[in-house]
Backbone as CSV, one residue per row, in Angstrom:
resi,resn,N_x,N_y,N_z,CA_x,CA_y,CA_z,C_x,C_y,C_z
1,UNK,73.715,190.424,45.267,74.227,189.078,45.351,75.462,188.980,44.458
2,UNK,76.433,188.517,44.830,77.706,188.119,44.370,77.817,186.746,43.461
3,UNK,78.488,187.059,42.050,78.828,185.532,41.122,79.986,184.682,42.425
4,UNK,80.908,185.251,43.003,81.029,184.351,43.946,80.179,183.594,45.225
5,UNK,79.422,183.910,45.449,78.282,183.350,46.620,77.686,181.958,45.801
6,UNK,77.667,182.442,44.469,76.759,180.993,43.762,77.935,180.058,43.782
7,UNK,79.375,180.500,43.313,80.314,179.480,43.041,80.551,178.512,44.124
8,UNK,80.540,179.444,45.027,80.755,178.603,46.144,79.552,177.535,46.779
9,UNK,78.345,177.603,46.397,77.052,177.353,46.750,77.458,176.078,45.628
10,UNK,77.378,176.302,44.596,78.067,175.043,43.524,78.967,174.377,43.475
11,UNK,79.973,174.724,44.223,81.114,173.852,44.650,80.687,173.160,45.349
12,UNK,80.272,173.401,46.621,80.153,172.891,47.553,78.708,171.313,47.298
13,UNK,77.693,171.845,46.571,77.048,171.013,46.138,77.747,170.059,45.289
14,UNK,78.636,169.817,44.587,79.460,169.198,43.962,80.104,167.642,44.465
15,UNK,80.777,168.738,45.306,81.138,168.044,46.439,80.712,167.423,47.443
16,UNK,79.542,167.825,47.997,78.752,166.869,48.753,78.328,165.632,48.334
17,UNK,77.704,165.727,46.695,76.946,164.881,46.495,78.105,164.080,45.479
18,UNK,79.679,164.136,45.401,80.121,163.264,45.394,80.568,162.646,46.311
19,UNK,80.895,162.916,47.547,81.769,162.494,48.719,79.798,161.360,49.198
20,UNK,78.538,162.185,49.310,77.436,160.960,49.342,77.722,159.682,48.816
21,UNK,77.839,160.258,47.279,77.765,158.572,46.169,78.817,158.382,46.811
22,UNK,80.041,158.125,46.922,80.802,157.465,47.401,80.545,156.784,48.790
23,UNK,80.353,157.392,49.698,79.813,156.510,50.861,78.834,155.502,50.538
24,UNK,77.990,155.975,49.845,76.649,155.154,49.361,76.858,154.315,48.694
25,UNK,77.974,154.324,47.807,78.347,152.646,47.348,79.005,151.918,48.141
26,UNK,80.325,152.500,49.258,80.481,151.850,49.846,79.650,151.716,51.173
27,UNK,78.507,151.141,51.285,77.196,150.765,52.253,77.470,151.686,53.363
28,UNK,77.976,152.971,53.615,78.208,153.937,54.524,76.795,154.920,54.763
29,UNK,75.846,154.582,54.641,74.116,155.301,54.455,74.337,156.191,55.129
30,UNK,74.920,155.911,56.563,74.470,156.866,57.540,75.200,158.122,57.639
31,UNK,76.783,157.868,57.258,77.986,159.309,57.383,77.305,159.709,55.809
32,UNK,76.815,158.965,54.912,76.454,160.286,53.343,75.174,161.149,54.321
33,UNK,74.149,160.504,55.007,73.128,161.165,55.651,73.664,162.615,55.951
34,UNK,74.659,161.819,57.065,75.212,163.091,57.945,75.674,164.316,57.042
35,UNK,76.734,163.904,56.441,77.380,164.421,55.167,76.153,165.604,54.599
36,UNK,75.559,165.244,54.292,73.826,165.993,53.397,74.157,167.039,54.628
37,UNK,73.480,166.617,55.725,72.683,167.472,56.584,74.012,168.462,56.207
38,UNK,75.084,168.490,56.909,76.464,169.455,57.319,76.455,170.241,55.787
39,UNK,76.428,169.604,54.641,76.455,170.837,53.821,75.194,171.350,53.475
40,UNK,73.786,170.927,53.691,72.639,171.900,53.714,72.968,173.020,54.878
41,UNK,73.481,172.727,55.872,73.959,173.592,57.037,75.006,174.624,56.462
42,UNK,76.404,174.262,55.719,77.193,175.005,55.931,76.524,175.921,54.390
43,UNK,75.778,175.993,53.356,75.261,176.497,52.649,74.300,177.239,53.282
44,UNK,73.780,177.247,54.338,72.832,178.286,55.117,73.371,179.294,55.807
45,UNK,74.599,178.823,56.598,75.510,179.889,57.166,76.278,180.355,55.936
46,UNK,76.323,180.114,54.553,76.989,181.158,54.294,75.926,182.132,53.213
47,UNK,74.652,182.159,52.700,73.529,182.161,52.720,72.699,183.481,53.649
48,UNK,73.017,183.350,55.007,72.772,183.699,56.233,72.493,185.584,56.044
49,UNK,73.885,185.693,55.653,73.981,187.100,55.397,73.447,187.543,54.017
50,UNK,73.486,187.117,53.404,72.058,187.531,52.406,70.513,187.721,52.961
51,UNK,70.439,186.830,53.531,69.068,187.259,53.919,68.937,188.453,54.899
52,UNK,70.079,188.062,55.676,69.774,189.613,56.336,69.831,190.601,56.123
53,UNK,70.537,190.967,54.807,70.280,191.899,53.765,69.288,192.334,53.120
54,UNK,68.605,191.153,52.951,66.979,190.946,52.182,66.538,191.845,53.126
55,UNK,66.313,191.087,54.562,65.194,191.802,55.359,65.516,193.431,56.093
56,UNK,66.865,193.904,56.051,67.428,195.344,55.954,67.009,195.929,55.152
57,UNK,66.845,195.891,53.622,66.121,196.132,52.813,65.002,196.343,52.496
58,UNK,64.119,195.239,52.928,62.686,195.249,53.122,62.084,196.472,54.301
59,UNK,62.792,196.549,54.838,62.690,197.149,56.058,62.738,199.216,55.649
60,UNK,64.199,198.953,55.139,64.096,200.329,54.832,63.246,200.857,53.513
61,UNK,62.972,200.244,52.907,61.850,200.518,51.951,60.301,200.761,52.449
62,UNK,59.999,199.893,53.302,58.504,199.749,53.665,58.726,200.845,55.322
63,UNK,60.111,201.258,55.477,59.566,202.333,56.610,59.247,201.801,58.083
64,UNK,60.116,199.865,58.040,59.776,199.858,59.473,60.699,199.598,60.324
């Protein structure tokens, strides 16, 4: 795992959950909603390839 993969994983959380509060004060509930979902999403696609690393790994260790 890469110190850049977290930075970016922390940026991006940063940023979400200021661009939220901001909608959320201004009575916008539903685009901070949206907002959430798209960066739990774009933190999974980049995420994505780690795991498939994990399970390449797992794989060649246990022989299957």
């Amino acid at each position: 795992m890469d110190i850049s993969l977290i930075l970016k994983i922390t940026g991006i959380g940063i940023l979400i959950s200021v661009a939220c509060q901001i909608l959320s004060k201004s009575g916008r509930d539903e685009q901070a909603t949206l907002l959430s979902i798209g960066g739990i999403i774009m933190v999974m696609l980049l995420i994505i390839s780690e795991i498939e690393a994990l399970f390449q790994a797992l794989s060649r260790v246990f022989g299957i």
